[in-house]
C-alpha positions, -999 to 999 in steps of 0.1 A, spaced: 0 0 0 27 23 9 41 17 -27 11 32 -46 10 57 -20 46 69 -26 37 69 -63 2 87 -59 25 114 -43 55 116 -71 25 120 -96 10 144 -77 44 165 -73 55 158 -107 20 177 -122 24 201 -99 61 209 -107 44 213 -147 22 235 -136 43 257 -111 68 259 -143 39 270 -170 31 302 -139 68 309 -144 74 302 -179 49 328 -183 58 351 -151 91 354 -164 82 358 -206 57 391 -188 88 405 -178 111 405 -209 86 408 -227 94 450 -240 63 452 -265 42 475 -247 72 496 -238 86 495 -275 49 510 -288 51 535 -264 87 544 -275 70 543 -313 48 572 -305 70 589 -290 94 592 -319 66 593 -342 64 629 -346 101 637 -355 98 608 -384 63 625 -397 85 659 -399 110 636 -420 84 620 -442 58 651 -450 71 678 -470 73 713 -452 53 729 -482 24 707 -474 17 712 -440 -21 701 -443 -17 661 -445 11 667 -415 -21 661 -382 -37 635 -405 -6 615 -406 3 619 -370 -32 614 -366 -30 578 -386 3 569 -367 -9 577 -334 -43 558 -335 -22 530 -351 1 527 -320 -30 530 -295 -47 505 -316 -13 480 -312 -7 488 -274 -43 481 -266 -38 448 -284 -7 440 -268 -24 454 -232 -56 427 -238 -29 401 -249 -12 405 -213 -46 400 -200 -53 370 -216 -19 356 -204 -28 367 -168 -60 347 -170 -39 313 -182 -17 318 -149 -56 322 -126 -63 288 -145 -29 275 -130 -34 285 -98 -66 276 -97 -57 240 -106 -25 241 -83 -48 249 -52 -57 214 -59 -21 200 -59 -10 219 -31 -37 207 -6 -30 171 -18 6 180 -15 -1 195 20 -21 163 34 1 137 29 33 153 32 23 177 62 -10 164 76 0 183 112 -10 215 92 24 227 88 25 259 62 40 237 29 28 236 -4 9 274 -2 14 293 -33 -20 293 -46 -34 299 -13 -13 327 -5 -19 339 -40 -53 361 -32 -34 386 -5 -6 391 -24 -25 397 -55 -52 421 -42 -25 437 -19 2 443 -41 -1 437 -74 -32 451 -83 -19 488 -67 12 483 -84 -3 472 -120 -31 499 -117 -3 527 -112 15 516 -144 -18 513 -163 -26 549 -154 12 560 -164 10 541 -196 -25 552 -205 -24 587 -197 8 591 -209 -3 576 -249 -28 598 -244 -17 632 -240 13 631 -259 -3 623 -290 -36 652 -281 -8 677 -272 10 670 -304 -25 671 -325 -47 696 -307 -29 727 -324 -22 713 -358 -59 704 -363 -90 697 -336 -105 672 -362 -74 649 -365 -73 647 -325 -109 642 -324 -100 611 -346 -80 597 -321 -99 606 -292 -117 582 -312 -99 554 -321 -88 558 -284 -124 552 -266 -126 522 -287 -98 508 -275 -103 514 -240 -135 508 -237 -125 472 -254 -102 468 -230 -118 481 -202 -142 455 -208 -118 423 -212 -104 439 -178 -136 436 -162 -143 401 -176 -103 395 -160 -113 404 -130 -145 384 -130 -123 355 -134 -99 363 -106 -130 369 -80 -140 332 -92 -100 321 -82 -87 337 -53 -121 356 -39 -135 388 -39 
């Protein structure tokens, strides 16, 4: 009996190992991962390559063009923003399913409720504590900061070409804001309100 027992336990570690190395495959690829941060770089270089490209005679299609690059970059940032989002959710999936491992984990290896084997559990305080004040902060820097450069740049060349990505803008946040509601749905489900 003790045999199966041992090897119900390797199982059990081994899938949990998998999964605790899928959280920080993905953890870690968040981290070098420079795409929103290389958009944001885009736009802010965009206006010195639309004074290359537009001649200096023609200074009418200049805000339409900043005005096409700009809304192209929001456009791509709030792609790459719902992307992240969609990776968060894949690591709640994990935990949720490591929760399982863990108190499996816990019970036979610690049954005198020692604190092993407490990731997921632990998860919910750390995430509402720290991470969401942390991530909200950079949200508001990334967001308010692709958004005023770009309506500083284009509310004196031409209120119509900022209206247009005022535009595009809403679209994309309100896309977004929505995926980030569904996201937090999802972690409310996980770790708790």
């Amino acid at each position: 009996m003790s045999d199966k027992a041992d090897l119900i336990k390797d199982v059990v570690y081994k899938e949990y190992e998998r999964l605790q190395g899928g959280i920080d495959a993905v953890v870690n690829g968040s981290f070098t991962d420079f795409a929103t941060l290389s958009v944001f770089g885009a736009m802010l270089a965009w206006k010195p390559i639309t004074d290359r490209l537009t001649s200096t005679k023609d200074t009418s299609t200049s805000p339409f063009i900043l005005c096409l690059g700009f809304s192209t970059m929001f456009v791509v940032l709030a792609i790459i923003a719902t992307r992240d989002l969609m990776k968060q959710a894949i690591v709640f999936y994990a935990i949720g399913e490591l929760k399982v491992y863990e108190d499996a984990l816990r019970s036979s290896l610690a049954p005198d409720g020692q604190e092993l084997f407490r990731s997921s559990s632990n998860f919910g305080a750390w995430f509402r504590e720290s991470f969401i004040p942390i991530s909200t902060h950079f949200r508001l820097l990334v967001v308010g900061l692709s958004l005023s450069f770009p309506l500083v740049i284009l509310w004196p060349r031409s209120r119509r070409a900022a209206a247009g990505f005022i535009g595009v803008a809403a679209v994309c946040l309100a896309v977004y804001i929505s995926a980030l509601s569904q996201f937090f749905a999802l972690t409310h489900k996980v770790i708790g309100p």
